[in-house]
C-alpha positions as a Markdown table, in Angstrom:
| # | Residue | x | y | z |
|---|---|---|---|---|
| 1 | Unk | -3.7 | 19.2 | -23.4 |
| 2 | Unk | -3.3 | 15.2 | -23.5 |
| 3 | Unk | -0.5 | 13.9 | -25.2 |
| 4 | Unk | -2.6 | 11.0 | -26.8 |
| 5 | Unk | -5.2 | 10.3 | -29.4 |
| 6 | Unk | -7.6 | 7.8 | -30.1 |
| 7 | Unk | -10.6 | 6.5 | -32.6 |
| 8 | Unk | -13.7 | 4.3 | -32.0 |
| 9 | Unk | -13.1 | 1.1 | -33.7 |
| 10 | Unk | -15.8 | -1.1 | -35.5 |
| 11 | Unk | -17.7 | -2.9 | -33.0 |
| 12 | Unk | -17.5 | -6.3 | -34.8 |
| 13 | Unk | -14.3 | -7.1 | -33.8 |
| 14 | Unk | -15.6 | -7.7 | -30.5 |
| 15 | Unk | -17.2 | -10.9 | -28.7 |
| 16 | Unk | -18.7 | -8.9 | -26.2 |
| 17 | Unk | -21.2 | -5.7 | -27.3 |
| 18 | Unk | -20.0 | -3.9 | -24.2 |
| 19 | Unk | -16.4 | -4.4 | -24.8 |
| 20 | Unk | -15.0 | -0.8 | -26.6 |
| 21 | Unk | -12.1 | -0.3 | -28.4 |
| 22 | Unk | -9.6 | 2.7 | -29.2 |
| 23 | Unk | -7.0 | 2.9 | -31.6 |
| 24 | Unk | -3.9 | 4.2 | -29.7 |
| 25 | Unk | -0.2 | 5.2 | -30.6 |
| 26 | Unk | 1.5 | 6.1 | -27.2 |
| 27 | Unk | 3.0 | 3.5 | -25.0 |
| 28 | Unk | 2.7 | 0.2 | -26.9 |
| 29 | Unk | 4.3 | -3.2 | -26.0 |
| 30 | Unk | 6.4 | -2.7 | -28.8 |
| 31 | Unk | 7.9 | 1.1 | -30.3 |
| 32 | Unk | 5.6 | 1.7 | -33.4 |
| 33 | Unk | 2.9 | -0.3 | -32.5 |
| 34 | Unk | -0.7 | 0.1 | -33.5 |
| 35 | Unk | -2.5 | -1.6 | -30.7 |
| 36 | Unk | -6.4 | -1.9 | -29.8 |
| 37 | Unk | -7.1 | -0.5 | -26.3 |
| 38 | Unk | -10.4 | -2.6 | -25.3 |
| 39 | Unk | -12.6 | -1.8 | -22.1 |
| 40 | Unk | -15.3 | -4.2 | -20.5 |
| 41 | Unk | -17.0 | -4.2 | -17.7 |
| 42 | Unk | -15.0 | -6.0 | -14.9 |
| 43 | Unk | -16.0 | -9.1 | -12.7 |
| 44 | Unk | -16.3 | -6.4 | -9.6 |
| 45 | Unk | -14.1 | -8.7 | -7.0 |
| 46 | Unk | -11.4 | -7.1 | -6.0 |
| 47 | Unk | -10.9 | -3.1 | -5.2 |
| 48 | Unk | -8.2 | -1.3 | -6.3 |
| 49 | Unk | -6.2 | -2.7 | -9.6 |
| 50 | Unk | -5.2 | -6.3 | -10.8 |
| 51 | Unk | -2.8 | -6.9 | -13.8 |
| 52 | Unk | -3.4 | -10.5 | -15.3 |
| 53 | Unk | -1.5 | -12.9 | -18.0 |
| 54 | Unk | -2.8 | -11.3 | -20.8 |
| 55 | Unk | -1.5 | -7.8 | -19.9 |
| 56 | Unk | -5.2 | -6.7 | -19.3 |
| 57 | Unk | -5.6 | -4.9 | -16.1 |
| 58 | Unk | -8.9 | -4.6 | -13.9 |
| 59 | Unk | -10.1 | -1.5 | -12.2 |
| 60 | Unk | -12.5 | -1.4 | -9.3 |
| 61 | Unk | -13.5 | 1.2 | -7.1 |
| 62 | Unk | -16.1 | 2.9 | -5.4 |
| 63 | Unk | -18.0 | 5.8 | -6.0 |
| 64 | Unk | -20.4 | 8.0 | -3.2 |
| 65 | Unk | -22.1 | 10.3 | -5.9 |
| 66 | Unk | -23.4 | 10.2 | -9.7 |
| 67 | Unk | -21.1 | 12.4 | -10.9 |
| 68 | Unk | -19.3 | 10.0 | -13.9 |
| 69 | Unk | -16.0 | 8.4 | -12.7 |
| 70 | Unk | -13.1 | 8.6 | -15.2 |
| 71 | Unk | -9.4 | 7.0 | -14.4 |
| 72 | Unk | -6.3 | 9.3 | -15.5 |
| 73 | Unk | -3.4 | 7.4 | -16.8 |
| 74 | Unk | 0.3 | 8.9 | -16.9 |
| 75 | Unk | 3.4 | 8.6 | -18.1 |
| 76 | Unk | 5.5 | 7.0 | -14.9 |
| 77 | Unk | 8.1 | 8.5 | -15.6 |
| 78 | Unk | 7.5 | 12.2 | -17.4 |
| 79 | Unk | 4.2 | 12.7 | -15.1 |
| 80 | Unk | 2.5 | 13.3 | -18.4 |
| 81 | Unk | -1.7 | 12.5 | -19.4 |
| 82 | Unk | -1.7 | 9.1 | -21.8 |
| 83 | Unk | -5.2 | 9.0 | -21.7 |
| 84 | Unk | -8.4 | 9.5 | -19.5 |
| 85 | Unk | -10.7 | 6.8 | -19.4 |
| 86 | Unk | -14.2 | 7.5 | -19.1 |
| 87 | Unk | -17.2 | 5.3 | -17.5 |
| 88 | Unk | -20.5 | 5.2 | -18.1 |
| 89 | Unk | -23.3 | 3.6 | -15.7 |
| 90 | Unk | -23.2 | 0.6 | -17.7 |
| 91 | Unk | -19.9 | -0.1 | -15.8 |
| 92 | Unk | -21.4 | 0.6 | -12.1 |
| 93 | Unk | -22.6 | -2.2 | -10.0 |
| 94 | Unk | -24.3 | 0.0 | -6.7 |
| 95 | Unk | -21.8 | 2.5 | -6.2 |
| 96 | Unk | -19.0 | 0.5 | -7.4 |
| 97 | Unk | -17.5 | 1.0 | -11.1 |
| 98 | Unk | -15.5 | -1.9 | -12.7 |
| 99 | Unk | -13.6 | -2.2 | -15.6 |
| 100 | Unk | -11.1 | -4.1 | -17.6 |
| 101 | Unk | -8.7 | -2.3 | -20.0 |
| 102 | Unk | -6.0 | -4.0 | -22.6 |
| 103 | Unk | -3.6 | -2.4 | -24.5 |
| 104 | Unk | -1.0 | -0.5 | -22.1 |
| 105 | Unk | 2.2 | -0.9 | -21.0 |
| 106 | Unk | 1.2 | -0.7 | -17.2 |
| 107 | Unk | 5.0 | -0.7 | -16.2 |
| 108 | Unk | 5.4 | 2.7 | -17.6 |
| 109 | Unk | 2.3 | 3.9 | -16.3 |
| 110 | Unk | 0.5 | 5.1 | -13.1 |
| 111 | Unk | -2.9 | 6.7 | -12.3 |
| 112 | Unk | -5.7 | 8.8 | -11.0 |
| 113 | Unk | -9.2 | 8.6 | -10.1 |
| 114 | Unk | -11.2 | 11.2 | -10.6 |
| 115 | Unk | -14.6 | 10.5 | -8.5 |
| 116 | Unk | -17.0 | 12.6 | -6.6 |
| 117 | Unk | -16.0 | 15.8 | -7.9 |
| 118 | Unk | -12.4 | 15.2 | -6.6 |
| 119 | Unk | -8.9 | 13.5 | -8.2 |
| 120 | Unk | -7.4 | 11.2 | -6.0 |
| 121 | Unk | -5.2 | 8.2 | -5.7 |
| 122 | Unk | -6.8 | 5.2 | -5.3 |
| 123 | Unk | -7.2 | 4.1 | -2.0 |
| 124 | Unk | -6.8 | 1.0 | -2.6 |
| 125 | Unk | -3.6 | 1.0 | -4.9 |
| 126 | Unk | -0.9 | -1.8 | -4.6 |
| 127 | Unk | 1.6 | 0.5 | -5.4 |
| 128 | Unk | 2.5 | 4.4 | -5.3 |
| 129 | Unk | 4.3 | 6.4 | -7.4 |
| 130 | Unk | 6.5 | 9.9 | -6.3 |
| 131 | Unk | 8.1 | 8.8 | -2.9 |
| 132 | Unk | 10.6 | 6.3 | -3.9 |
| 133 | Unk | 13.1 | 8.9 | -2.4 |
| 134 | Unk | 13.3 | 9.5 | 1.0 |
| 135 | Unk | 12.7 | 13.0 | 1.7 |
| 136 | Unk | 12.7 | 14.0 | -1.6 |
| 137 | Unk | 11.8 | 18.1 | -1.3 |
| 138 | Unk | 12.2 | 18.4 | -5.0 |
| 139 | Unk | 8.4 | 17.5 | -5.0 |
| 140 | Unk | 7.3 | 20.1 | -4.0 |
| 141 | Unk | 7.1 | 21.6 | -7.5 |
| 142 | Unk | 4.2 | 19.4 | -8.2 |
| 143 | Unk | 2.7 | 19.9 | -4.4 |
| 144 | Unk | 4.1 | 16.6 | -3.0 |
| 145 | Unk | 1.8 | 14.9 | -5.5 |
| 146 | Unk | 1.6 | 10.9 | -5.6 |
| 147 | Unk | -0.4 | 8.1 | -8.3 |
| 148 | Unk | -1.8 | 4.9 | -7.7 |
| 149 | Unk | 0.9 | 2.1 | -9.6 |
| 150 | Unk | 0.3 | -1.2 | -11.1 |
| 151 | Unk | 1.5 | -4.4 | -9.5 |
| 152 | Unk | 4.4 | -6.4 | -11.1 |
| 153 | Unk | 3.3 | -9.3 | -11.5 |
| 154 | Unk | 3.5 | -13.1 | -10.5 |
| 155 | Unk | 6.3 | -13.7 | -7.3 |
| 156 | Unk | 7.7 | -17.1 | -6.6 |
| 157 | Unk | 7.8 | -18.0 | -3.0 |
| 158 | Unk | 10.9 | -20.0 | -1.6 |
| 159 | Unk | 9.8 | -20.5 | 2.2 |
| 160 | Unk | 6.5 | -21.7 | 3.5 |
| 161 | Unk | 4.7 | -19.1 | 6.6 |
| 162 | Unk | 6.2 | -20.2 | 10.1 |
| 163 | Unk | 3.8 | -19.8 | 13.0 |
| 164 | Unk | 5.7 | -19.8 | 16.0 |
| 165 | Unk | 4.0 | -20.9 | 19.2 |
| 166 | Unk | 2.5 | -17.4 | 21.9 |
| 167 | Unk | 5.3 | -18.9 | 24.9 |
| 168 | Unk | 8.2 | -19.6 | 22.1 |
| 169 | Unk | 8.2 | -15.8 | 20.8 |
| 170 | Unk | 10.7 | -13.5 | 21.0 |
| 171 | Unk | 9.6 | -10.3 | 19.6 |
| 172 | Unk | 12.3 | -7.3 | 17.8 |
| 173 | Unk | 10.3 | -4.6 | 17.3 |
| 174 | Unk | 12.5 | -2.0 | 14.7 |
| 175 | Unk | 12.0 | 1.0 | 12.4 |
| 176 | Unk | 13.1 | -0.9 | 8.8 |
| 177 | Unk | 14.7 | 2.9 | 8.2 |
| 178 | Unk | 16.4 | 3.8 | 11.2 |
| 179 | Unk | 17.2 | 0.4 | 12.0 |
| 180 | Unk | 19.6 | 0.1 | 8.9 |
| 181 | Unk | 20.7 | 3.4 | 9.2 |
| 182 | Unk | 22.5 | 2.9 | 12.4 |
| 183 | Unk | 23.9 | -0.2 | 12.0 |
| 184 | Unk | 27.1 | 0.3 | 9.8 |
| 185 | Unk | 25.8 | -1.3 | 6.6 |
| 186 | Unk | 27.0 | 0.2 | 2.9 |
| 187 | Unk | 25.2 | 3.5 | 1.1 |
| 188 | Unk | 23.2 | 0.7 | -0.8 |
| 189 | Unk | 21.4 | -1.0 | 1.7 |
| 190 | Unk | 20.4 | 2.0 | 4.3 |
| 191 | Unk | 17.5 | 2.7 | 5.1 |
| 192 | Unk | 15.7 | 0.3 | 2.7 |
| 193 | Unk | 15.0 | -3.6 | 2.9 |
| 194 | Unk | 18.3 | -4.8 | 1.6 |
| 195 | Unk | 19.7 | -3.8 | 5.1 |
| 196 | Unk | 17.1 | -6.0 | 7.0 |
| 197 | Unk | 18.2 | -8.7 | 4.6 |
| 198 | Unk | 21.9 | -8.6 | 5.5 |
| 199 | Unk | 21.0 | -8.7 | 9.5 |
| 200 | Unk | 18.5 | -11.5 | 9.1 |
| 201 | Unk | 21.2 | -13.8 | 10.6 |
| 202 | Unk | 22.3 | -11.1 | 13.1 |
| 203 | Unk | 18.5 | -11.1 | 14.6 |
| 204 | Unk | 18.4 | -14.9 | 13.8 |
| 205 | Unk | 21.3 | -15.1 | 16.4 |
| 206 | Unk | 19.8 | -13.5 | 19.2 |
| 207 | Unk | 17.1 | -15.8 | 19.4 |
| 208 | Unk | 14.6 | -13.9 | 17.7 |
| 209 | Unk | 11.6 | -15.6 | 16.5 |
| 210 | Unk | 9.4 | -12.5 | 15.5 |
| 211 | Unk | 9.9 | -9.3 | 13.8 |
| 212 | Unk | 7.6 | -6.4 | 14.4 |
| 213 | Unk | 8.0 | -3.3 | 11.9 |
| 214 | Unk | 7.0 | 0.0 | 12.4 |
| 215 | Unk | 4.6 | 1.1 | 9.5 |
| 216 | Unk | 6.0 | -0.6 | 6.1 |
| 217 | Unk | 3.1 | 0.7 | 4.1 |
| 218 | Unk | 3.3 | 4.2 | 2.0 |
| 219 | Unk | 3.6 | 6.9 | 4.3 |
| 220 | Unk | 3.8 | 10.7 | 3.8 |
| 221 | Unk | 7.4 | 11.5 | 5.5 |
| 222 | Unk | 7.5 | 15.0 | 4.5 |
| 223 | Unk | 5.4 | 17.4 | 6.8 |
| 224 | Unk | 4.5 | 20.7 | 5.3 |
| 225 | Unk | 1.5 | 23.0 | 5.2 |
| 226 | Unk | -0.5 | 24.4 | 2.5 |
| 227 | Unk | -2.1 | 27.7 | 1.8 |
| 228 | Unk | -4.8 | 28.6 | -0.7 |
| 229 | Unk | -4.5 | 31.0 | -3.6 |
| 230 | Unk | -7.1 | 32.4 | -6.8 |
| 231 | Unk | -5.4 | 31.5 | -10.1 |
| 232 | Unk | -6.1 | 33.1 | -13.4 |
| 233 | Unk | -8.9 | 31.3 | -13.5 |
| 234 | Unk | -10.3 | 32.9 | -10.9 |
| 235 | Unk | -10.6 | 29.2 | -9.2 |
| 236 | Unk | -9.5 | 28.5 | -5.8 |
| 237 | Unk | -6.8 | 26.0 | -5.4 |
| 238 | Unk | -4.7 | 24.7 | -2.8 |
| 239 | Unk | -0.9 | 25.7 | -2.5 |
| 240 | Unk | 2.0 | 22.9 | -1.1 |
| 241 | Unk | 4.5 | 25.0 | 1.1 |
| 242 | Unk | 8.7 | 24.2 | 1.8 |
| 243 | Unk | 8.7 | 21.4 | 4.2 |
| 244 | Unk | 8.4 | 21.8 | 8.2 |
| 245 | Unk | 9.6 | 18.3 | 9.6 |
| 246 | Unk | 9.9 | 14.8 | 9.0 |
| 247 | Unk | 6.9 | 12.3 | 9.5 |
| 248 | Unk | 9.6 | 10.3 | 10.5 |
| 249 | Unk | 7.5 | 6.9 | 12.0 |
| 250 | Unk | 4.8 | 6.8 | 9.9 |
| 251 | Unk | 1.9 | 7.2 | 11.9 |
| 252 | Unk | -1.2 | 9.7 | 10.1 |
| 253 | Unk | -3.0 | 9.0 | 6.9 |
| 254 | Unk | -1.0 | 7.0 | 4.7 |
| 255 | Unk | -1.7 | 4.4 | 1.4 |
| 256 | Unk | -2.4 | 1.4 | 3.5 |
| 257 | Unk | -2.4 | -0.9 | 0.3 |
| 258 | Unk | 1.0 | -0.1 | -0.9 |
| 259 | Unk | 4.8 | -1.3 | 0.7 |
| 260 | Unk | 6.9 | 2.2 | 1.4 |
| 261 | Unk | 8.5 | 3.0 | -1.8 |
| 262 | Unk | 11.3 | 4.3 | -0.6 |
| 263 | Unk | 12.5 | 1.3 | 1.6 |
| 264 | Unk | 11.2 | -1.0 | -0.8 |
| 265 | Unk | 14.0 | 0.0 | -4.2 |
| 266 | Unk | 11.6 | 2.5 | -6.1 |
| 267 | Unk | 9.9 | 1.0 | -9.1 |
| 268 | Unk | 9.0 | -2.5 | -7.9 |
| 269 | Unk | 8.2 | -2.2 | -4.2 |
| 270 | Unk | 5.8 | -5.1 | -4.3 |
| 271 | Unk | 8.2 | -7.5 | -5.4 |
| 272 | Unk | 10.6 | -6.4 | -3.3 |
| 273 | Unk | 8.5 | -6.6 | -0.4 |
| 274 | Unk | 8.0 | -10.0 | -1.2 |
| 275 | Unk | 11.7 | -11.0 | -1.4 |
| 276 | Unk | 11.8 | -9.5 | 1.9 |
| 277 | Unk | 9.0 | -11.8 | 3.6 |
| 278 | Unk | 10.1 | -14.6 | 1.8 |
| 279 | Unk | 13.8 | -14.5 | 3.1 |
| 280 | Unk | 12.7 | -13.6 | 7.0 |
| 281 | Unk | 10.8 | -16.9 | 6.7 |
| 282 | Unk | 13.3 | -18.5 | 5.2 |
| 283 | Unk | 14.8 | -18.0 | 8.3 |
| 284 | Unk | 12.0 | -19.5 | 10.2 |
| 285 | Unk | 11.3 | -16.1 | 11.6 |
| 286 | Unk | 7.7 | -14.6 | 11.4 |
| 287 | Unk | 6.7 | -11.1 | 10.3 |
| 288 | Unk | 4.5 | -8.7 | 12.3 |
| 289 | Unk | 3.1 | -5.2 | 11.0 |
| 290 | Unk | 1.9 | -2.5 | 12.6 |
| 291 | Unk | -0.7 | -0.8 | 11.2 |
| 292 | Unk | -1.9 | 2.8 | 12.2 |
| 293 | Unk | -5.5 | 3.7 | 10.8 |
| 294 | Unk | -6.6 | 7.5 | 10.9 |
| 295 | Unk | -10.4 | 7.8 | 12.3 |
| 296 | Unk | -11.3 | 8.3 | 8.8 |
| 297 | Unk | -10.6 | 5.2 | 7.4 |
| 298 | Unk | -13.8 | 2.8 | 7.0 |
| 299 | Unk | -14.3 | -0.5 | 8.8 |
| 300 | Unk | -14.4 | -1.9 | 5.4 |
| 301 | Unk | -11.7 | -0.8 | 4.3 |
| 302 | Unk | -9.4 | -1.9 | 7.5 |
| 303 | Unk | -10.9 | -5.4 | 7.1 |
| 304 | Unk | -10.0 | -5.4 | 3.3 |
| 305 | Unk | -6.9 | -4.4 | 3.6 |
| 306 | Unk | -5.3 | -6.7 | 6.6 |
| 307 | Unk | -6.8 | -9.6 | 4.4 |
| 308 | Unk | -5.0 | -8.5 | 1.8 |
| 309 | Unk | -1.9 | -8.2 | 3.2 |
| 310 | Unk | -1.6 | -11.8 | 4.7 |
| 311 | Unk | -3.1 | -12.8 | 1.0 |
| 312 | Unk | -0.7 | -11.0 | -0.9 |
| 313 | Unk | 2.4 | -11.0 | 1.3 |
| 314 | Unk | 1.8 | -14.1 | 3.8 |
| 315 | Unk | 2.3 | -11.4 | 6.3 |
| 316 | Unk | 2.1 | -13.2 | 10.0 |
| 317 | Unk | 0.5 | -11.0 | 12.2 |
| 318 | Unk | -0.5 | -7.6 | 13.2 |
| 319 | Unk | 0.1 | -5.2 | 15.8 |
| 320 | Unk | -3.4 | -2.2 | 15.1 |
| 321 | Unk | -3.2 | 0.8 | 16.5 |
| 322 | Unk | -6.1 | 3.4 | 16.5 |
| 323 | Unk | -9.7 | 3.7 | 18.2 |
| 324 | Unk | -13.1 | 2.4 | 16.9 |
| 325 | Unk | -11.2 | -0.9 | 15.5 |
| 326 | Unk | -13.9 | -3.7 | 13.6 |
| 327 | Unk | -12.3 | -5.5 | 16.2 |
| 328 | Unk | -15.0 | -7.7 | 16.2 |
| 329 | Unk | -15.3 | -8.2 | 12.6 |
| 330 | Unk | -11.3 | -8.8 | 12.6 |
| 331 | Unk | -11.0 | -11.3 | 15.4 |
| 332 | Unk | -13.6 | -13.3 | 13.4 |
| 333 | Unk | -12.9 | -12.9 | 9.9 |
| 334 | Unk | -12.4 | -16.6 | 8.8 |
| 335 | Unk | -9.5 | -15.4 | 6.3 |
| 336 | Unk | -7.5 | -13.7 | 9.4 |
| 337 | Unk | -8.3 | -17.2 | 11.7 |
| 338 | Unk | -4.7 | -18.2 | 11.7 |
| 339 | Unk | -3.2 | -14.4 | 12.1 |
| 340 | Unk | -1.5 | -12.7 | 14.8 |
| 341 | Unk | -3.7 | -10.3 | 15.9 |
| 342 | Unk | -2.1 | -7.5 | 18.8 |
| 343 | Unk | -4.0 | -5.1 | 20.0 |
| 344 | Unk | -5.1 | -3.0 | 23.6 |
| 345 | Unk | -8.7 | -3.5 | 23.5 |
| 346 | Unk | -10.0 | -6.8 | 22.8 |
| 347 | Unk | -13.2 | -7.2 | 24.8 |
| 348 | Unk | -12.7 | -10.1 | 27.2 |
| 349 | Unk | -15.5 | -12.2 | 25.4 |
| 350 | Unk | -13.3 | -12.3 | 22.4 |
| 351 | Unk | -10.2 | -13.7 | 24.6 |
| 352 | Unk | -12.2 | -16.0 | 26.0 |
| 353 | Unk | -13.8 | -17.3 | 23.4 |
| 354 | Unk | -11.1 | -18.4 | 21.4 |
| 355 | Unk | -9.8 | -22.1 | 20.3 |
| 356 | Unk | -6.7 | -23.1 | 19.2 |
| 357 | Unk | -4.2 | -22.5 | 18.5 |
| 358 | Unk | -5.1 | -18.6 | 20.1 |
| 359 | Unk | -4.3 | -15.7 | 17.7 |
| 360 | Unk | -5.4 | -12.7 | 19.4 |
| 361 | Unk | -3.1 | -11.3 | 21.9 |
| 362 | Unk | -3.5 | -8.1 | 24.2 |
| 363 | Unk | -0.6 | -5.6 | 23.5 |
| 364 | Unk | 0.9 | -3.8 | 26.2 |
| 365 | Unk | 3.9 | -2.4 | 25.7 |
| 366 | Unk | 3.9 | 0.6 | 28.4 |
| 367 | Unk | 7.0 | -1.0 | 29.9 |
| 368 | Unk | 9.0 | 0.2 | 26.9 |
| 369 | Unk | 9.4 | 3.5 | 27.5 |
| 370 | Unk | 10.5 | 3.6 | 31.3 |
| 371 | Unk | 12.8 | 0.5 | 30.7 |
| 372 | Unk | 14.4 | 2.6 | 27.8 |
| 373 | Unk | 14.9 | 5.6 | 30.1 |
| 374 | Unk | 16.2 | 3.2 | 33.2 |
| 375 | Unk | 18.8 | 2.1 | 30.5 |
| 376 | Unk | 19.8 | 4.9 | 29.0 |
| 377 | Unk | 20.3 | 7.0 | 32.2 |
| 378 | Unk | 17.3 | 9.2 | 31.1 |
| 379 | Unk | 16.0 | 9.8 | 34.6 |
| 380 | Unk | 14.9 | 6.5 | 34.9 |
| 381 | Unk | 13.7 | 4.5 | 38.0 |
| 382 | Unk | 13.0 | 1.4 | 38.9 |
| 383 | Unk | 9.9 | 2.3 | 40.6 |
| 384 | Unk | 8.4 | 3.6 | 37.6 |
């Protein structure tokens, strides 16, 4: 059972007739509180959630039946239901639902959707909630489960976005965990972005002009399997089993919309994130991320989410891997004009085609892998 309560309130306290409000008693600004949750119908703009000034936060998402949506809030911290928020068609625009909802404390909350039959995180969420530990196997008492978070808010940038000419780069590619990991920093800043801020002027030294990171978006790390069981209810449902390996680069399904929890200090990974970007800039080096999409993820949502990213983060370029790319539709999206893109099958029209200065770039990086066995003695040859 839920842990909150709530009563219809009269409607002429409202401007809007399709504004509703609740009376409710759990999570308030302020302990003790009596505050109004309010729901509208939202402007439909933006998938996935938006927290604004006001403290009001704005829900869209899309739906592929008629089955009636409803979005699950928790407690962050205890995992427990605050409330369950259900919408009616008057919120739907298509097969899109919108809303706006005041009255929360979204700091201490996360959430659900439950759509289509199913509950799921949001694939669009800024931020996740139940990896910010590496490897944590103690979650596997709730079946590895993770929620959609709520962004923290406005971030003040310090450095401006460097573009650095295609014949000045000199590109460091590096795993953000294993990188830090290996190169004697303190407990506190392996394996997360604190140690890429302390060897910003070690790369910066080098030469480097351009760091490439390995998948910095929320990844599954654990690998396990699942079986299926009947429970009292005679209902089938699906089992999480002790882990079997470690996910390790990040490649597979992951929460493309939300920085790694775990590398990113936990409960604000967004702003963190942020300071991150904003401080390899500072150094007048650029930022390139490669992204892995799964077959199953739409066209729309690739788009959507690498304009995002340069929106949101002033992220530099892009390094896509995966087949049946919108490669098309990326190379000439307006918003991504003045962003990196790498990748191993642009069609030759698109290279030739473009003006400057040139943002599309072919990636080939097959000489990697026999250079790294030629210097590491691993039966390497210079032939190969």
């Amino acid at each position: 059972a839920s842990d909150w309560s709530s009563d219809v309130c009269s409607s002429d306290l409202l401007q809007n007739e399709k504004e509703k409000c609740y009376n409710i008693s759990k999570l308030c600004f302020e302990s003790g509180c009596d505050m109004k949750k309010c729901t509208q119908v939202g402007d439909f703009r933006t998938f996935g959630v938006t927290v604004d000034k006001d403290g009001g936060a704005m829900f869209t998402f899309e739906v592929q039946t008629t089955a009636q949506p409803r979005i699950l809030l928790f407690d962050r911290m205890a995992k427990t239901p605050v409330d369950d928020i259900a919408l009616s068609d008057e919120y739907s625009f298509g097969r899109v639902y919108s809303v706006y909802v005041r009255g929360f404390a979204w700091d201490r909350l996360c959430y659900l959707l439950c759509r289509d039959g199913e509950t799921v995180v949001d694939p669009y969420a800024p931020v996740t909630v139940g990896r910010e530990i590496w490897m944590n196997e103690d979650r596997i008492a709730e079946g590895y489960k993770i929620y959609g978070g709520f962004p923290s808010g406005e971030f003040h940038w310090h450095a401006a976005p460097v573009h650095i000419a295609p014949e000045d780069m000199i590109i460091y590619k590096l795993h953000l965990r294993g990188y830090t990991m290996l190169n004697g920093l303190s407990a506190t800043k392996r394996g997360t972005y604190r140690g890429i801020l302390a060897k910003l002027p070690y790369l910066k030294e080098l030469g480097v002009t351009s760091l490439e990171f390995l998948p910095l978006y929320d990844f599954e790390e654990i690998r396990y399997q699942y079986h299926y069981e009947i429970d009292e209810d005679k209902k089938t449902v699906k089992v999480a089993e002790e882990p079997v390996g470690t996910n390790f680069w990040g490649y597979g399904a992951a929460n493309y919309f939300a920085p790694k929890a775990s590398y990113f200090g936990g409960k604000n990974p967004d702003v963190h994130m942020k300071e991150l970007v904003d401080a390899i800039h500072k150094e007048g080096m650029e930022i390139i991320m490669e992204i892995s999409y799964v077959p199953e993820t739409s066209r729309d949502v690739m788009l959507d989410n690498l304009i995002y990213w340069v929106r949101e983060y002033r992220i530099d370029g892009f390094h896509l891997l995966g087949i049946d790319l919108p490669i098309k539709r990326i190379a000439q999206n307006a918003y991504l004009g003045a962003t990196k893109i790498f990748y191993d099958q642009f069609p030759l029209e698109l290279l030739g085609r473009q003006s400057e200065p040139k943002h599309l770039f072919v990636a080939n990086d097959e000489f990697i892998y026999p250079l790294r066995r030629l210097q590491n003695h691993f039966d390497g040859n210079v032939a190969e």
